[in-house]
C-alpha positions as CSV (number, residue, x, y, z in Angstrom):
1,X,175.3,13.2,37.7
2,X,172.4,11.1,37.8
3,X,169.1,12.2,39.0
4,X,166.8,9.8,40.5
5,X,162.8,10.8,41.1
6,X,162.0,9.1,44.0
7,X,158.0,7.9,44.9
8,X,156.7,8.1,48.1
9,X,155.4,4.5,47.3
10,X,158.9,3.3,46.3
11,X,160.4,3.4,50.5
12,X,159.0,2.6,53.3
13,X,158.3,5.2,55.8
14,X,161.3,3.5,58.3
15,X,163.3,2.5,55.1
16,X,167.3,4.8,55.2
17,X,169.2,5.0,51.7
18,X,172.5,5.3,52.8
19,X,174.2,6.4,49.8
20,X,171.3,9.2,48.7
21,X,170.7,12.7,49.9
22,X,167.7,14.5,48.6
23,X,168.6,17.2,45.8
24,X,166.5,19.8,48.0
25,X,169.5,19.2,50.3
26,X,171.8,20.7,48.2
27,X,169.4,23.4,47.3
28,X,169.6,24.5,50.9
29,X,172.9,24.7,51.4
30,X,173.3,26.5,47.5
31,X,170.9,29.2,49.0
32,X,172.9,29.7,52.1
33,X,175.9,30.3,49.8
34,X,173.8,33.1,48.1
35,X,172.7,34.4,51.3
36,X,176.5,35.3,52.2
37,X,176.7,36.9,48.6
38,X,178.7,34.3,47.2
39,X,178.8,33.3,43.6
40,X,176.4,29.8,43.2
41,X,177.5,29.3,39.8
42,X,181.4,29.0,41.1
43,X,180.1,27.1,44.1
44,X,178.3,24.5,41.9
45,X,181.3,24.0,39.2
46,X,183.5,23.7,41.9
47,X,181.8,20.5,43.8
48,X,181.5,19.0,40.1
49,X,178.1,19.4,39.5
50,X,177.0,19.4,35.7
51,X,173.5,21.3,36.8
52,X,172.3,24.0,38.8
53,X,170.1,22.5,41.3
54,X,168.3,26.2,42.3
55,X,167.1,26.0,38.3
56,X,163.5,25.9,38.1
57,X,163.2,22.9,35.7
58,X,165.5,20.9,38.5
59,X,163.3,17.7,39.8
60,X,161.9,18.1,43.0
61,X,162.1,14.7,44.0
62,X,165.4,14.0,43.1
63,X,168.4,12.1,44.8
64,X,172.2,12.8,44.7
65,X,175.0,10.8,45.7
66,X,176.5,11.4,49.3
67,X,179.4,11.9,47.5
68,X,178.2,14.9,45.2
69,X,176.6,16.5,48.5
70,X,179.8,15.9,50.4
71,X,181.7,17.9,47.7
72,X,179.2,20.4,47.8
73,X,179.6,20.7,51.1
74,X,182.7,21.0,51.2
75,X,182.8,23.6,48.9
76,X,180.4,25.9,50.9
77,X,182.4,25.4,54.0
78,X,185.5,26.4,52.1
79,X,183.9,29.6,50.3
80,X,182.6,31.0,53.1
81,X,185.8,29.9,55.0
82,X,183.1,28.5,57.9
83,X,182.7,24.9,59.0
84,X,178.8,25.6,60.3
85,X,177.9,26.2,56.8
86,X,177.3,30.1,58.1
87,X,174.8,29.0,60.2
88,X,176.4,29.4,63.9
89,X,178.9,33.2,63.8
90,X,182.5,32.7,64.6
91,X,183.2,28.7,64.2
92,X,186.4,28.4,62.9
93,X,187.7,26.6,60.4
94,X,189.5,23.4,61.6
95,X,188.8,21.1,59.2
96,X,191.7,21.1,56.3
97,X,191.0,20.2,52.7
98,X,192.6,17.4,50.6
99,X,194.1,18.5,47.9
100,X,193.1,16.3,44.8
């Protein structure tokens, strides 16, 4: 996994990077999966990621691919077996899983 700091100065304000999500992204959705009691460490070796991103030393700043936050993700919705991420009660699950 490569970590990339990102400077204010280095986009503009309008400027999208398509194919990077903010590591406090996947922060938020780790502590959603701790929220509903679930195990982060299983969580984050799951998705295939070689760091905890809730560590303290993690960079702020950093970027991920789209792919590693699409595996993470997926992985939340799968562990806590809801689409929403937990956020709206009662969404089922509707979206199946490849199997790699």
């Amino acid at each position: 996994m490569v970590l990339t700091s990102v400077s204010n100065s280095t986009l503009a304000h309008d400027q999208v990077v398509a194919d990077e999500v903010p590591l406090s992204f996947a922060k938020a959705l780790l502590v959603q999966a701790r929220a509903f009691g679930r195990d982060v460490d299983a969580v984050i070796q799951a998705a295939g990621f070689p760091i905890n991103p809730l560590a303290s030393d993690s960079v702020n700043d950093a970027v991920i691919s789209v792919e590693q936050y699409s595996r993470l993700c997926l992985e939340l919705f799968d562990v806590l077996q809801d689409e929403s991420g937990g956020i709206i009660q009662g969404v089922p699950r509707l979206l199946a899983r490849p199997e790699c």
